[in-house]
ROTORVO-35082 format. One record per atom (N, C-alpha, C): residue in three letters; atom name; x, y, z. Coordinates in Angstrom, 3 decimals, always signed. Layout:
<recs>
+-----+------+----------+----------+----------+
: res : atom :     east :    north :       up :
+-----+------+----------+----------+----------+
: ALA :   CA :        X :        Y :        Z :
...
+-----+------+----------+----------+----------+
</recs>
This chain:
<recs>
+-----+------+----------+----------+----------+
: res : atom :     east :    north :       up :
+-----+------+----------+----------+----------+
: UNK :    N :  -59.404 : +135.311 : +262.664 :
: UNK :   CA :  -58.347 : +136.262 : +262.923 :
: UNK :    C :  -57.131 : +135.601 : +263.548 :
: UNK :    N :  -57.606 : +134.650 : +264.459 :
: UNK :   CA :  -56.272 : +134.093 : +264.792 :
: UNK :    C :  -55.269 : +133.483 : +263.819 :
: UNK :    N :  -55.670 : +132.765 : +262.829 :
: UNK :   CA :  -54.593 : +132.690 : +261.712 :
: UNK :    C :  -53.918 : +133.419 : +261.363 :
: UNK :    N :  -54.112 : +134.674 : +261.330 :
: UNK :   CA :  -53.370 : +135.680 : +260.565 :
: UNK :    C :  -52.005 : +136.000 : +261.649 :
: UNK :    N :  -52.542 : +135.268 : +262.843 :
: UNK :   CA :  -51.312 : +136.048 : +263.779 :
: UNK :    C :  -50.056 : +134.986 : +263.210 :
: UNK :    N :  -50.012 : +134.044 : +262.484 :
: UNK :   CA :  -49.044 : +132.794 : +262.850 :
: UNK :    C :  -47.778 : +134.000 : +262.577 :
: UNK :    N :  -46.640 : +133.680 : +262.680 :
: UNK :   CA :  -45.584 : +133.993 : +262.585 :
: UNK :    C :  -44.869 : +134.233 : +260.944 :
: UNK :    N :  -45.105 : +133.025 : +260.530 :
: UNK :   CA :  -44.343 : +132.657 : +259.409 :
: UNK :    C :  -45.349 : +133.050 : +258.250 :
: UNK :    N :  -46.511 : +133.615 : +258.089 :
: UNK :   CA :  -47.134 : +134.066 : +256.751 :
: UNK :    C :  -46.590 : +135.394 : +256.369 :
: UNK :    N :  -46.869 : +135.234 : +255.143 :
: UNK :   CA :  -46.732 : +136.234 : +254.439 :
: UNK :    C :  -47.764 : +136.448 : +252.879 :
: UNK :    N :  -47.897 : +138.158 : +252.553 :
: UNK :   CA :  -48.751 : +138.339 : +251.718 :
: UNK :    C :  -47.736 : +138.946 : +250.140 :
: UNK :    N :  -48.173 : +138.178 : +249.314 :
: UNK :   CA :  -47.938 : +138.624 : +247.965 :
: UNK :    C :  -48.867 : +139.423 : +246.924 :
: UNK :    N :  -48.532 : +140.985 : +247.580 :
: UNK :   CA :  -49.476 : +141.437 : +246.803 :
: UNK :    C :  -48.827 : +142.350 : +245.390 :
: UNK :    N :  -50.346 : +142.230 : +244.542 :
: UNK :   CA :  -49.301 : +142.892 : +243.289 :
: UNK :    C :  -50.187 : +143.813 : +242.469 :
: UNK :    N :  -49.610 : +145.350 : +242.259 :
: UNK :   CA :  -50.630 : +146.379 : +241.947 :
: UNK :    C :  -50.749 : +146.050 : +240.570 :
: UNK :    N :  -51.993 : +145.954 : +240.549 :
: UNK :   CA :  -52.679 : +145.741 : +239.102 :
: UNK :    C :  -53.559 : +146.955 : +238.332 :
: UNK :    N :  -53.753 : +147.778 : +239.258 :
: UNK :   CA :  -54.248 : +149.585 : +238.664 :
: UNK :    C :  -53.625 : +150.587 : +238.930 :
: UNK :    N :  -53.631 : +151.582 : +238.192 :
: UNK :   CA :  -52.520 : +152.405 : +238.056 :
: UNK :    C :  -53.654 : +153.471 : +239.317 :
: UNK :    N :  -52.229 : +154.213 : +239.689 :
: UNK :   CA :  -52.836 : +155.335 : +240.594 :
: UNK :    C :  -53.342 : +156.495 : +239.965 :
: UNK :    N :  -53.240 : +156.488 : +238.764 :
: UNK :   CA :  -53.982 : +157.860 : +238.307 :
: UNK :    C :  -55.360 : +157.806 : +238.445 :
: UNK :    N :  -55.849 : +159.090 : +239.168 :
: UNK :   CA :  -57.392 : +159.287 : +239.344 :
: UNK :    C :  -57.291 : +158.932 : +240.573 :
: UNK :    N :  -56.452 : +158.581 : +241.450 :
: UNK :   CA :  -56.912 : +157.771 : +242.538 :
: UNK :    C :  -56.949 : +159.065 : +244.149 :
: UNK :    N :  -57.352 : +158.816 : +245.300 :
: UNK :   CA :  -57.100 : +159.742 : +246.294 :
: UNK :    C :  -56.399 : +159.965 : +246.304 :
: UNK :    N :  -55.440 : +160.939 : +246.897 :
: UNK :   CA :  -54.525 : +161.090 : +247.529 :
: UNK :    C :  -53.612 : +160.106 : +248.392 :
: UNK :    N :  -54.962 : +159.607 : +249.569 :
: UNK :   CA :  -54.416 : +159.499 : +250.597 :
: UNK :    C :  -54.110 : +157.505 : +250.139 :
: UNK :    N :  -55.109 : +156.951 : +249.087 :
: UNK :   CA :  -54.244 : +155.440 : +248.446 :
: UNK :    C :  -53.244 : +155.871 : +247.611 :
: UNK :    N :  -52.912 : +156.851 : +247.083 :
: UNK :   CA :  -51.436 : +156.790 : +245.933 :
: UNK :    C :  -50.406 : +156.916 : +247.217 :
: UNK :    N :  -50.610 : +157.389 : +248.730 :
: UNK :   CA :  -49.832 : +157.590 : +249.989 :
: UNK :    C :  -49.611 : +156.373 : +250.452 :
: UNK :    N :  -50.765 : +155.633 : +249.622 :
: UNK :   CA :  -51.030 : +153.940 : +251.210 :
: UNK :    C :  -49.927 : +153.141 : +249.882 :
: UNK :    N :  -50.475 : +153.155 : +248.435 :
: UNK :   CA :  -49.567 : +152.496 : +247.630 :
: UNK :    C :  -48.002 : +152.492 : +247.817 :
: UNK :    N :  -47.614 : +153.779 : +247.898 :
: UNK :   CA :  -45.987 : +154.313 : +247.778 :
: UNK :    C :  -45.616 : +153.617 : +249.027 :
: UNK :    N :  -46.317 : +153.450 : +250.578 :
: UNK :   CA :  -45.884 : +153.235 : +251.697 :
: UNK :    C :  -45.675 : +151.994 : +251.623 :
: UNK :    N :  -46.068 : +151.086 : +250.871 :
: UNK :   CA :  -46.144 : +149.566 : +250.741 :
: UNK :    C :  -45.135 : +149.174 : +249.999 :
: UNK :    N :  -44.483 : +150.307 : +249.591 :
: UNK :   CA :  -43.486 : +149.697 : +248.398 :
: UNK :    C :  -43.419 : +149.473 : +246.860 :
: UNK :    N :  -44.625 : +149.693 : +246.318 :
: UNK :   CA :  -45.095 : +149.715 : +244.824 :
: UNK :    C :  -43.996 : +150.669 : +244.413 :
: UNK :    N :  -43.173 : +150.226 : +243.077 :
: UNK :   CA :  -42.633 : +151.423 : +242.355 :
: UNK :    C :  -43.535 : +151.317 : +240.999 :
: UNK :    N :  -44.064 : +150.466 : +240.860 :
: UNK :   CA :  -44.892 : +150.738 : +239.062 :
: UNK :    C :  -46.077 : +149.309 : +239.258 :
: UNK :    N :  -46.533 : +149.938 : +237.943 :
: UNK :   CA :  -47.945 : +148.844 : +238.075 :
: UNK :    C :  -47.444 : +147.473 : +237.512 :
: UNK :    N :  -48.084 : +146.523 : +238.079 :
: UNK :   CA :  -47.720 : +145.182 : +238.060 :
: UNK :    C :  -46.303 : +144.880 : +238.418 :
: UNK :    N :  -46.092 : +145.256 : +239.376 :
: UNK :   CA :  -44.984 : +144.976 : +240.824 :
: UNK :    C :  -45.721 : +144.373 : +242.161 :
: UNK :    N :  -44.933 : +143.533 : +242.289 :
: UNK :   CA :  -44.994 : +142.754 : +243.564 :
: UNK :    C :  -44.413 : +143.307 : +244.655 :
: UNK :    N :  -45.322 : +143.135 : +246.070 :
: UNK :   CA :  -44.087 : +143.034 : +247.156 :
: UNK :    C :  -44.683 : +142.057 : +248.023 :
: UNK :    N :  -43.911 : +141.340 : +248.909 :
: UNK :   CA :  -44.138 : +140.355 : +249.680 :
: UNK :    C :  -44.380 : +140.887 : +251.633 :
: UNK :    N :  -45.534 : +141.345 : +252.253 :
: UNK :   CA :  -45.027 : +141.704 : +253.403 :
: UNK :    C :  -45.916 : +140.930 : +254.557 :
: UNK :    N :  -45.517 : +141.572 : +255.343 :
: UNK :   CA :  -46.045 : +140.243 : +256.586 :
: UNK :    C :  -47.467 : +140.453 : +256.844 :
: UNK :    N :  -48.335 : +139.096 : +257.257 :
: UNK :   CA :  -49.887 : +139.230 : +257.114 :
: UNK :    C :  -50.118 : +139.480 : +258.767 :
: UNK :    N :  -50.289 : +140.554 : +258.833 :
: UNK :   CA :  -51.320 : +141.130 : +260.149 :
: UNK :    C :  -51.485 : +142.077 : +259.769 :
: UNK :    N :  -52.300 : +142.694 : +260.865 :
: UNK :   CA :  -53.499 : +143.465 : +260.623 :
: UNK :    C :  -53.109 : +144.882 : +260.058 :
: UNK :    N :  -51.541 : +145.227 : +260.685 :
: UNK :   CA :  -51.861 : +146.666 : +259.503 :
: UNK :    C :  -51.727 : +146.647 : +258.202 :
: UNK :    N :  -51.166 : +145.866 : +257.898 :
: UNK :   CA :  -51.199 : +145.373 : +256.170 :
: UNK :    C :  -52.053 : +144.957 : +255.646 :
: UNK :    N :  -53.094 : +144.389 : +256.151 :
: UNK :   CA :  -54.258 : +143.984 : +255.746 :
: UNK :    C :  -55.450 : +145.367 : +256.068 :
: UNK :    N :  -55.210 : +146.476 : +257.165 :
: UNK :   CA :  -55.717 : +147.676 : +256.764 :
: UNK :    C :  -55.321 : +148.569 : +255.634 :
: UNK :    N :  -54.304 : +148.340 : +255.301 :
: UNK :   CA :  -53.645 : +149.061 : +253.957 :
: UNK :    C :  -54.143 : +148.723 : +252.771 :
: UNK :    N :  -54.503 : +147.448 : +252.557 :
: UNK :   CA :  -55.049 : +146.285 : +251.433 :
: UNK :    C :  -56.383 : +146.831 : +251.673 :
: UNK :    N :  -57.324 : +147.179 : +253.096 :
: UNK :   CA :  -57.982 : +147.248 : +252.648 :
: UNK :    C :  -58.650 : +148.682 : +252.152 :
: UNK :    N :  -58.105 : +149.533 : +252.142 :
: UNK :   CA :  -57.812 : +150.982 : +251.697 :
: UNK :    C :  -58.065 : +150.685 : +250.120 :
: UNK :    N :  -57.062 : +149.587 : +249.659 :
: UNK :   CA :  -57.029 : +149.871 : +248.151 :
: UNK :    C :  -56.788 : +148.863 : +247.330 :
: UNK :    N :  -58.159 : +147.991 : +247.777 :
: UNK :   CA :  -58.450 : +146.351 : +247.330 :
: UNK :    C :  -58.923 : +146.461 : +245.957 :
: UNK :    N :  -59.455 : +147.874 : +245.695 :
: UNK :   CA :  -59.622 : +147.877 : +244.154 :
: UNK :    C :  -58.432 : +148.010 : +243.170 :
: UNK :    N :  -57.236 : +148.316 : +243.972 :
: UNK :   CA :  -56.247 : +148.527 : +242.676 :
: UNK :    C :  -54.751 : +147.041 : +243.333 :
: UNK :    N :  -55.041 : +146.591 : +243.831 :
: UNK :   CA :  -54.247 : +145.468 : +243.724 :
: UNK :    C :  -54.908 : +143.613 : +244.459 :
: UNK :    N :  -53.924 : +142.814 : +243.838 :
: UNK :   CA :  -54.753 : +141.221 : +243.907 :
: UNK :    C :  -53.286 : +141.312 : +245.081 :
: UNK :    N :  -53.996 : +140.034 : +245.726 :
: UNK :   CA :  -53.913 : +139.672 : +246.931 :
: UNK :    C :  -53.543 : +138.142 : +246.809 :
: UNK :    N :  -52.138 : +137.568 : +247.341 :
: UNK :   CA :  -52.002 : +135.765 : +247.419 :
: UNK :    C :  -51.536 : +136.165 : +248.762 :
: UNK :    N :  -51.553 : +134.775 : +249.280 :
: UNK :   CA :  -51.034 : +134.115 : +250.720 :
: UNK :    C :  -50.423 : +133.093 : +250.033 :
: UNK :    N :  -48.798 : +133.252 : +251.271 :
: UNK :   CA :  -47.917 : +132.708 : +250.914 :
: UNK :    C :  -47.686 : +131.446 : +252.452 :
: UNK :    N :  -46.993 : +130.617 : +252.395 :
: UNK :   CA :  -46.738 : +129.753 : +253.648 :
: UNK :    C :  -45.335 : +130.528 : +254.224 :
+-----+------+----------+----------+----------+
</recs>
């Protein structure tokens, strides 16, 4: 866990399943992250609430670490 605190990371994540069929409350966690359509990227900072968001809805998007 301490890695994740460094300063300078960041996460490139990119939705790869569409929200149809999905809860409610992940098509809420998707939109909050910034997704406008499937297979869009966004780049945001790696701690822990972003990585609770990811893990809400690890089935519909891939996950890189960036330096």
């Amino acid at each position: 866990m301490a890695a994740n605190k460094e300063s300078g990371k960041k996460l490139k994540i990119t939705l790869v399943k569409s929200t149809i069929g999905a809860v409610p409350k992940q098509v809420a966690t998707v939109k909050s992250m910034g997704f406008k359509k499937l297979n869009s990227s966004v780049e945001l900072p790696d701690n822990s609430a972003t990585r609770g968001q990811i893990q809400q809805i690890r089935h519909l998007v891939k996950v890189e670490e960036l330096n």
